[in-house]
C-alpha positions as CSV (number, residue, x, y, z in Angstrom):
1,X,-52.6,0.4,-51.8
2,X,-53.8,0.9,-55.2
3,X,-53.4,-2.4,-57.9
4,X,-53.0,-2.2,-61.5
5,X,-53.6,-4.5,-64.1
6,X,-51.7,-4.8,-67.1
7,X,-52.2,-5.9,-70.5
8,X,-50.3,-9.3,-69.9
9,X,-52.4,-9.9,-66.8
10,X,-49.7,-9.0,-64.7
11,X,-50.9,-7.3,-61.3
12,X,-48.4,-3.9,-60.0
13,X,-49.2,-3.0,-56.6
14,X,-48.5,0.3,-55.9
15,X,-48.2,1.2,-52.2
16,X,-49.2,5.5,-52.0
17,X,-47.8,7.4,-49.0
18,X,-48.6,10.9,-48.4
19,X,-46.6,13.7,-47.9
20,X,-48.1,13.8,-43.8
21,X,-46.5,9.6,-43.5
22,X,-43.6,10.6,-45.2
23,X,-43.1,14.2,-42.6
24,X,-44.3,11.9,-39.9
25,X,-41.5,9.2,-40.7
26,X,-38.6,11.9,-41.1
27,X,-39.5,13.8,-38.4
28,X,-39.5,10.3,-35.7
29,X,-36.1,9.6,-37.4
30,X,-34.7,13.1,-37.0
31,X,-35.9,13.1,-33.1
32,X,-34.3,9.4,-32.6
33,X,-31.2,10.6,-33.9
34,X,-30.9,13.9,-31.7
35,X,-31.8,11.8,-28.6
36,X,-29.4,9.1,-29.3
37,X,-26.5,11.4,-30.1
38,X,-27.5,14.8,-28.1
39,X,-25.8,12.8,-24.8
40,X,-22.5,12.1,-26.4
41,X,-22.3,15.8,-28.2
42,X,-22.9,17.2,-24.6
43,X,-20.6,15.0,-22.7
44,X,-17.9,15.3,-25.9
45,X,-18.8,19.0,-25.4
46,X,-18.3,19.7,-21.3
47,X,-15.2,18.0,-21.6
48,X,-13.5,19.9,-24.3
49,X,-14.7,23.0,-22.8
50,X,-12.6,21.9,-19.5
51,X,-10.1,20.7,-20.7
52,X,-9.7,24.0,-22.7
53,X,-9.8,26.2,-19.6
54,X,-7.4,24.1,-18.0
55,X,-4.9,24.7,-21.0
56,X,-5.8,28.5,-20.5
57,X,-5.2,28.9,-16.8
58,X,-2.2,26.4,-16.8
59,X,-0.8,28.0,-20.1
60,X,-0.4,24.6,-21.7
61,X,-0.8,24.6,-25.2
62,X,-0.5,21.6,-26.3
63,X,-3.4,21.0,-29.5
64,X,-3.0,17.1,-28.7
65,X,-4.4,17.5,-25.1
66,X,-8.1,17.4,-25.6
67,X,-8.2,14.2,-27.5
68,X,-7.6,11.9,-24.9
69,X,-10.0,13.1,-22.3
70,X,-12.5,13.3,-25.0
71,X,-12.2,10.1,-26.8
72,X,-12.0,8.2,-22.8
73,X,-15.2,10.7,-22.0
74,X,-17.1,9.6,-25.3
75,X,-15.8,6.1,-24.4
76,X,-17.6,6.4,-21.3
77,X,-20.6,7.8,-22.8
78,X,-20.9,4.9,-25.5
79,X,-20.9,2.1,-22.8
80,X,-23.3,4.0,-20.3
81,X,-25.8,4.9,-23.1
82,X,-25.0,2.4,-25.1
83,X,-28.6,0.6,-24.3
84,X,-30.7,3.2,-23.8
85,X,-29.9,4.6,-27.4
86,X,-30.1,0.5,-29.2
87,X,-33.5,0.6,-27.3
88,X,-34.6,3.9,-29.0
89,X,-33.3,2.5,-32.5
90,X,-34.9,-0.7,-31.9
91,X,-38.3,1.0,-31.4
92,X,-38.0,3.4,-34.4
93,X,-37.3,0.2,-36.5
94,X,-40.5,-1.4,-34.9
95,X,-42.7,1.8,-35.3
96,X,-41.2,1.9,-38.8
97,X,-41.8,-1.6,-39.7
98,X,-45.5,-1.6,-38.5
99,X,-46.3,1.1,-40.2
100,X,-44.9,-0.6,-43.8
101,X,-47.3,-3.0,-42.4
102,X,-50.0,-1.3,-41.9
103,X,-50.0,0.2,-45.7
C-alpha cells in the first residue's frame, strides 16, 4: 500500500494490486462459477437430451414438452446442490475478503 501526501496535509492511500492478484482473483471466481453451475447445466442437459429422444421415437412433437421435465429436474438440482454451491460461494467471499485484508 503506497500513501501519499498532499499539499493540504491530506493522506490518499492507494492500495496497488498486480496483474498476478488480479489473474489469481478472476481466475478462483471463474472456477467457483463453473463448479457451482456445471451440475445444473449437466442435469438441465441429460434431461433435455431424453426428453428429446423420447419425442423422436414416440413422434411427439410437441416444443412445450421439455420445459416441464427440465424446470422440475433443475428444481431438483437447486435443492440438492443447493448447499454445496452456498458453501463454495461462501469460501470465495472469505478467500476474497482476506485477501483485501491482507493488502
Amino acid at each position: 500500500m503506497a500513501s501519499h501526501q498532499f499539499a493540504g496535509g491530506k493522506i490518499l492511500r492507494v492500495i496497488i494490486m498486480t496483474v498476478e492478484s488480479v489473474i489469481d482473483l478472476v481466475r478462483q471466481a471463474v472456477m467457483a462459477t463453473v463448479i457451482c453451475s456445471g451440475p445444473i447445466l449437466v442435469i438441465s442437459v441429460v434431461v433435455g437430451l431424453v426428453v428429446s429422444i423420447l419425442q423422436t421415437t414416440t413422434s411427439i412433437q410437441e416444443q412445450s414438452l421439455v420445459f416441464v421435465p427440465k424446470i422440475i429436474a433443475v428444481l431438483g438440482a437447486l435443492i440438492y446442490f443447493g448447499q454445496f454451491i452456498v458453501t463454495k460461494l461462501v469460501e470465495l467471499t472469505m478467500s476474497m475478503f482476506n485477501g483485501i485484508s491482507g493488502l
